[in-house]
C-alpha positions as CSV (number, residue, x, y, z in Angstrom):
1,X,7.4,30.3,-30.1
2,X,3.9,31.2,-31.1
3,X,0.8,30.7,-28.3
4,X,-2.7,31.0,-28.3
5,X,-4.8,30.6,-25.4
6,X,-8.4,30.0,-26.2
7,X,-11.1,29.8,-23.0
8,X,-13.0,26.7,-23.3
9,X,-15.5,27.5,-20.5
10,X,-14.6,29.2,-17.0
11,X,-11.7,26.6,-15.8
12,X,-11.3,25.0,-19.1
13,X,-8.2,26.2,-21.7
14,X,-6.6,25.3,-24.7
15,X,-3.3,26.1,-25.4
16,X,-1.9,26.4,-29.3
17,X,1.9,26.0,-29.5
18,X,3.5,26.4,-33.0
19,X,7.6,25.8,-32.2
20,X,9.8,27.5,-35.0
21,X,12.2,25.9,-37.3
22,X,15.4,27.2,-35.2
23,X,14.4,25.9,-31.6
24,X,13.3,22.4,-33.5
25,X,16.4,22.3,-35.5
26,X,18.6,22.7,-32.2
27,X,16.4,19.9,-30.5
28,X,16.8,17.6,-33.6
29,X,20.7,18.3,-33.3
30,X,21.0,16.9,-30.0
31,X,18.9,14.1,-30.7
32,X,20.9,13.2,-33.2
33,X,24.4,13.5,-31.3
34,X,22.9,11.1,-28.6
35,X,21.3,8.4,-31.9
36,X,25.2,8.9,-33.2
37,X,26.6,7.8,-29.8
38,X,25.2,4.5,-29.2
39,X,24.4,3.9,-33.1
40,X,27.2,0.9,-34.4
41,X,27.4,1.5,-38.4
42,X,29.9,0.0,-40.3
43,X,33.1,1.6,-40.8
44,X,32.5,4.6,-38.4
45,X,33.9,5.1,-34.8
46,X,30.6,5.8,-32.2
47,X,29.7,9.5,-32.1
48,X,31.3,9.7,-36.0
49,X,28.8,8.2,-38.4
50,X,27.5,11.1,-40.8
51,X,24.5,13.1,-40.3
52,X,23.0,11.9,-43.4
53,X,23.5,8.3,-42.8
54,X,21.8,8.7,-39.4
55,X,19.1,10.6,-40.9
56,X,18.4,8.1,-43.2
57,X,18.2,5.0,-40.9
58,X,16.7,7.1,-37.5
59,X,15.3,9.7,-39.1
60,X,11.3,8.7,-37.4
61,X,12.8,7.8,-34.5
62,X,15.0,11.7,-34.3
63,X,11.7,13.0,-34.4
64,X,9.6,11.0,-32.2
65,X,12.6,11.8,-29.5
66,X,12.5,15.5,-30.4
67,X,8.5,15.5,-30.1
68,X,9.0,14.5,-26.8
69,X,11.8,16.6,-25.6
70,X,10.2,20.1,-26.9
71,X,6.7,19.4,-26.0
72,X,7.2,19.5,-22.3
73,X,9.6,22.0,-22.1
74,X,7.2,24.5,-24.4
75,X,4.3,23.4,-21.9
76,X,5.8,24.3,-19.1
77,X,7.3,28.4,-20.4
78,X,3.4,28.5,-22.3
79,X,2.2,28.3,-18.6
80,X,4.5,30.8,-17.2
81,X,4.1,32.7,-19.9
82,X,0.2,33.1,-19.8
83,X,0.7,32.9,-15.8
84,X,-1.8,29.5,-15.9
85,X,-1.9,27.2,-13.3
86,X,-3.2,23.9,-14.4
87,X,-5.2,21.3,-12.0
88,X,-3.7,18.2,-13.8
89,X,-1.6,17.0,-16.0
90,X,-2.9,17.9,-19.6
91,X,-4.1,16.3,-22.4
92,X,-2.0,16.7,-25.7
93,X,-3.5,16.8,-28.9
94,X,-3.1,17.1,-32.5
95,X,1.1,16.9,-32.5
96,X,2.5,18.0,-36.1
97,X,5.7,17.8,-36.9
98,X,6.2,19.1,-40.8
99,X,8.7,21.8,-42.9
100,X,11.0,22.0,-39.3
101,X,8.1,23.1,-37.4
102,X,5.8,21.3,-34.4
103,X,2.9,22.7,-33.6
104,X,0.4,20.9,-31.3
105,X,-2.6,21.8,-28.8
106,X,-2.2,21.2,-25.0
107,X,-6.5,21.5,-23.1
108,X,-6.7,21.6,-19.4
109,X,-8.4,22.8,-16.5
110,X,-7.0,25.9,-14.5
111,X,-7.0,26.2,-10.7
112,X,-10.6,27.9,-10.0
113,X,-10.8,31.7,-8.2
114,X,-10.9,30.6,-4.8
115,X,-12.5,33.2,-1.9
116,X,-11.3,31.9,1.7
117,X,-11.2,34.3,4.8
118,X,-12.1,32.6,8.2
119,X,-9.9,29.5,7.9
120,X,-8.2,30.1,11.6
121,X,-10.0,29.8,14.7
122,X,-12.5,27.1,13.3
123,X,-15.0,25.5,16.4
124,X,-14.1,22.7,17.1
125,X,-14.9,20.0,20.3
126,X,-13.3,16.3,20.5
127,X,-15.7,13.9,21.9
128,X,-13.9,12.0,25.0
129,X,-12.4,9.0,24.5
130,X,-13.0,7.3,27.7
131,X,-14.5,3.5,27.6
132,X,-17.5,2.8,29.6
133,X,-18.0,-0.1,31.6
134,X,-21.6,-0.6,29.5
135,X,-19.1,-0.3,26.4
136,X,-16.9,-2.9,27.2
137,X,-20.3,-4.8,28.7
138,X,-22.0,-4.3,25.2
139,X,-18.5,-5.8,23.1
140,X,-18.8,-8.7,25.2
141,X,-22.0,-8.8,24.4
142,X,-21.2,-8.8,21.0
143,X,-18.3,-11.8,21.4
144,X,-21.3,-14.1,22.8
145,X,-23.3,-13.5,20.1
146,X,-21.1,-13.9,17.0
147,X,-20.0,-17.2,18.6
148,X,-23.8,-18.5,17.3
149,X,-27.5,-19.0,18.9
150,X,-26.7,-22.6,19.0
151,X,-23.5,-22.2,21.3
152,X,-23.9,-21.6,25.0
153,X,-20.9,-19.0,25.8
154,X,-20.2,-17.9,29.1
155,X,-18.3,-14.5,29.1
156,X,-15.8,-15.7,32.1
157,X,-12.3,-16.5,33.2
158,X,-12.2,-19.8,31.2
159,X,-13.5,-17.9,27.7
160,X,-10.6,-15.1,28.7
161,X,-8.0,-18.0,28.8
162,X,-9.3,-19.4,25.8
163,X,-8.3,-15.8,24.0
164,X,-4.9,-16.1,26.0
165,X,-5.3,-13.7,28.9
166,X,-5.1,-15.3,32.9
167,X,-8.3,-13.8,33.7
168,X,-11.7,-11.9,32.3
169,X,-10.2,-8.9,34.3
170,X,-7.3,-8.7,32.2
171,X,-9.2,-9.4,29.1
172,X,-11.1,-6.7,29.6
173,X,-8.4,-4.2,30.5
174,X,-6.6,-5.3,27.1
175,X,-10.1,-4.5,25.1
176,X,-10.8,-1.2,26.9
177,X,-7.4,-0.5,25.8
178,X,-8.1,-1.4,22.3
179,X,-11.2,0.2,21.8
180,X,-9.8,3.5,23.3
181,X,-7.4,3.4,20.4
182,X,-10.5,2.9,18.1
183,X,-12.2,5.7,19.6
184,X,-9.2,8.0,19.4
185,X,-9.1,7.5,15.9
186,X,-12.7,7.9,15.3
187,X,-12.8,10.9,17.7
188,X,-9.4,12.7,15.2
189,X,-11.3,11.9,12.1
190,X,-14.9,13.3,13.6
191,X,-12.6,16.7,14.6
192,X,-11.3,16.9,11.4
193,X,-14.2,16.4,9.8
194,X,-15.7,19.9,11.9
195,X,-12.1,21.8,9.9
196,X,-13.6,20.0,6.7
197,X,-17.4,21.0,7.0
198,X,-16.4,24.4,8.3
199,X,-14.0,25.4,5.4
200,X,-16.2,23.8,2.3
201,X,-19.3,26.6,4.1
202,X,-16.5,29.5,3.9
203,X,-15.3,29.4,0.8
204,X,-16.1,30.2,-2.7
205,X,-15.4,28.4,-5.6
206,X,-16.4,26.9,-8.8
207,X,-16.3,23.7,-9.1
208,X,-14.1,22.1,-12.0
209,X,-16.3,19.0,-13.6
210,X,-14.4,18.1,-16.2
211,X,-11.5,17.5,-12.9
212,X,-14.1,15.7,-11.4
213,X,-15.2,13.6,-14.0
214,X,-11.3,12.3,-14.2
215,X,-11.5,11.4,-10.9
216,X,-14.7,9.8,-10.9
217,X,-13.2,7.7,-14.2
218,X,-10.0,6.7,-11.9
219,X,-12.0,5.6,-8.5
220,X,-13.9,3.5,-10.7
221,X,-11.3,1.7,-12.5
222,X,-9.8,0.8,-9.6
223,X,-13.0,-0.5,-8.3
224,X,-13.8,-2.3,-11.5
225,X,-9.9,-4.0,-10.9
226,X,-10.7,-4.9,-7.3
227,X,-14.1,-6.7,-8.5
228,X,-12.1,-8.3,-10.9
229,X,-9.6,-9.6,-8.7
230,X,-12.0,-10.8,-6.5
231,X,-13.8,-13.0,-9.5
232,X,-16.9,-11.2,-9.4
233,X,-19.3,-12.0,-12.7
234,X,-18.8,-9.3,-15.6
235,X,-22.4,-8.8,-15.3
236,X,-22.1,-7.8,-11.3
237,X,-19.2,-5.4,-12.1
238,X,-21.3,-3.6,-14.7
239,X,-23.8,-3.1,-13.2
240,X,-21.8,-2.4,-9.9
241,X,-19.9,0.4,-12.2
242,X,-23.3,2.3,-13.3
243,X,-24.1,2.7,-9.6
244,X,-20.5,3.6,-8.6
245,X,-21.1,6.4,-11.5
246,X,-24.3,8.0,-9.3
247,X,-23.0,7.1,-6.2
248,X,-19.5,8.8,-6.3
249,X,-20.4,12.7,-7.7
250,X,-21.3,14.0,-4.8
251,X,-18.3,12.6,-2.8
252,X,-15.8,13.3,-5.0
253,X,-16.9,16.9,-5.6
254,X,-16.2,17.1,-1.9
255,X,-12.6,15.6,-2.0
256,X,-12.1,18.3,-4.8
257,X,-13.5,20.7,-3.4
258,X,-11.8,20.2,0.2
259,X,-8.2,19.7,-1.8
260,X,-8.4,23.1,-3.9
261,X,-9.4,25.1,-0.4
262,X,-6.5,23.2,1.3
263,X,-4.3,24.1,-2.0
264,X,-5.1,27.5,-1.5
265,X,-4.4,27.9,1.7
266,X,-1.2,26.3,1.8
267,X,-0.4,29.3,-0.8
268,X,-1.9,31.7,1.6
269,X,0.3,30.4,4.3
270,X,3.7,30.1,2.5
271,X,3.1,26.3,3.2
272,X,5.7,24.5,1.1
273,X,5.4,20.1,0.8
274,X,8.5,17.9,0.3
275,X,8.0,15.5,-2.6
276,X,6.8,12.3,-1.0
277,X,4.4,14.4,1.5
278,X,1.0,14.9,2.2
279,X,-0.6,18.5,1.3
280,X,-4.0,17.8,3.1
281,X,-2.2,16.7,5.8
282,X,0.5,19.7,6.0
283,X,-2.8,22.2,5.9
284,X,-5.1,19.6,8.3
285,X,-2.0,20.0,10.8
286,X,-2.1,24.2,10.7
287,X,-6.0,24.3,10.9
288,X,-5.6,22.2,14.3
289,X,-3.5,24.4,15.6
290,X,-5.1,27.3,14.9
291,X,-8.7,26.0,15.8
292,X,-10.9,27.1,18.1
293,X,-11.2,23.8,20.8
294,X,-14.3,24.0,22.7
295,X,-14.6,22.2,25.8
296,X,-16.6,18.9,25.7
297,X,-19.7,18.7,28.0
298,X,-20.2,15.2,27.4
299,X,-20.9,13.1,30.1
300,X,-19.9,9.3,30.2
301,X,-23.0,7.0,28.9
């Protein structure tokens, strides 16, 4: 198998693959054994019809099948290979199947040099999670007023009833307990935000566009559908879609960004991810540990 890598720019590569008459031949022989297996032709058992006859009536279809069998499988030994490790899945161009050869060109963008040190021991402080009395004061607060300025609402035992609680007392123990739930959440991400923040100042990396273009391409689609399914105007979603385009770089550089230091790390650490699982949140989980928790000096509002 002939291969010729070609550097596009610093993350971007094209791959040449030319596969020779023997390995194709081979391929096209077991394509044809399973075609002759479920194949029904006229005076021949399953599995006996001649080669010729199949050739003849399957012969686009052997190939087509034999495209698609060779093409990942020289992919994947190209990479090894040329020791490449690609970012995504790649795009596959200019297939050629002619004279018992295939040749066809695979582009994609590599994993970028990434320089990462001080990963462990990151500062970190969690905000308490305690609710206030003017909290809970300021939620009520917020109940009155989304009941309407033309609607007198007292805050009392009969409005507690009304929600299904015996008393205000007990209402209001059941929404502190709610909105510590809330603030714990808000209080993991905000801490995990600090790993974030700290790790995209540490380390070193170039950033691939052309990945983050893609992604760009894929959060707006889905927007785009959403709008869609909503039944907004084709005039809103277009014009929804050129700011989506401004709007998202800078984000989704991040989320790259964030997921090729996490990436990295989790080959730093020997950190191997079941199918099914979560990366980010394998890595996320070993930065915690690891961090430096500083001790919150914030007082109660």
């Amino acid at each position: 198998m002939k291969i010729v890598v070609k550097k596009i720019d610093a993350l971007r590569r094209e791959m040449r693959f030319e596969i020779p008459k023997d390995r194709v031949s081979a391929a096209m022989d077991e394509v044809y054994k399973d075609i002759g297996k479920v194949t029904k032709v006229k005076g021949f058992r399953p599995g006996k019809t001649p080669r010729h006859i199949l050739e003849n009536e399957h012969g686009a279809l052997a190939k087509e099948e034999a495209i698609k069998k060779i093409i990942p499988e020289a992919y994947k030994e190209g990479l090894e290979q040329e020791e490449l490790s690609p970012l995504d899945l790649p795009e596959i161009l200019d297939v050629d199947f002619k004279d018992g050869i295939i040749k066809f060109t695979a582009k994609f963008d590599v994993k970028p040099e990434i320089k990462i040190k001080n990963y462990k021991g990151i500062k970190v402080k969690r905000k308490s999670s305690k609710v206030t009395e003017q909290e809970i004061d300021k939620t009520l607060d917020y109940f009155k007023k989304s009941q309407g300025p033309e609607k007198e609402v007292s805050i009392d035992d009969e409005f507690a009833k009304g929600l299904g609680f015996p008393n205000l007392e007990e209402f209001k123990k059941s929404l502190s307990a709610q909105m510590e739930i809330d603030k714990n959440r808000q209080n993991r991400f905000d801490v995990e935000n600090q790993i974030v923040e700290a790790i995209l100042k540490e380390a070193k990396l170039s950033v691939p566009q052309n990945f983050v273009k893609k992604q760009i391409e894929h959060r707006i689609a889905e927007a785009v559908k959403r709008m869609k399914a909503q039944g907004l105007p084709e005039e809103d979603i277009q014009k929804k879609e050129k700011e989506l385009q401004k709007e998202l770089k800078i984000p989704v550089e991040k989320d790259v960004k964030t997921y090729l230091i996490f990436d990295k790390i989790a080959e730093l650490e020997g950190i191997h991810v079941p199918q099914g699982e979560s990366l980010p949140n394998k890595v996320m989980e070993l930065l915690l540990k690891e961090a430096d928790w500083q001790e919150n000096e914030e007082k109660p509002a």
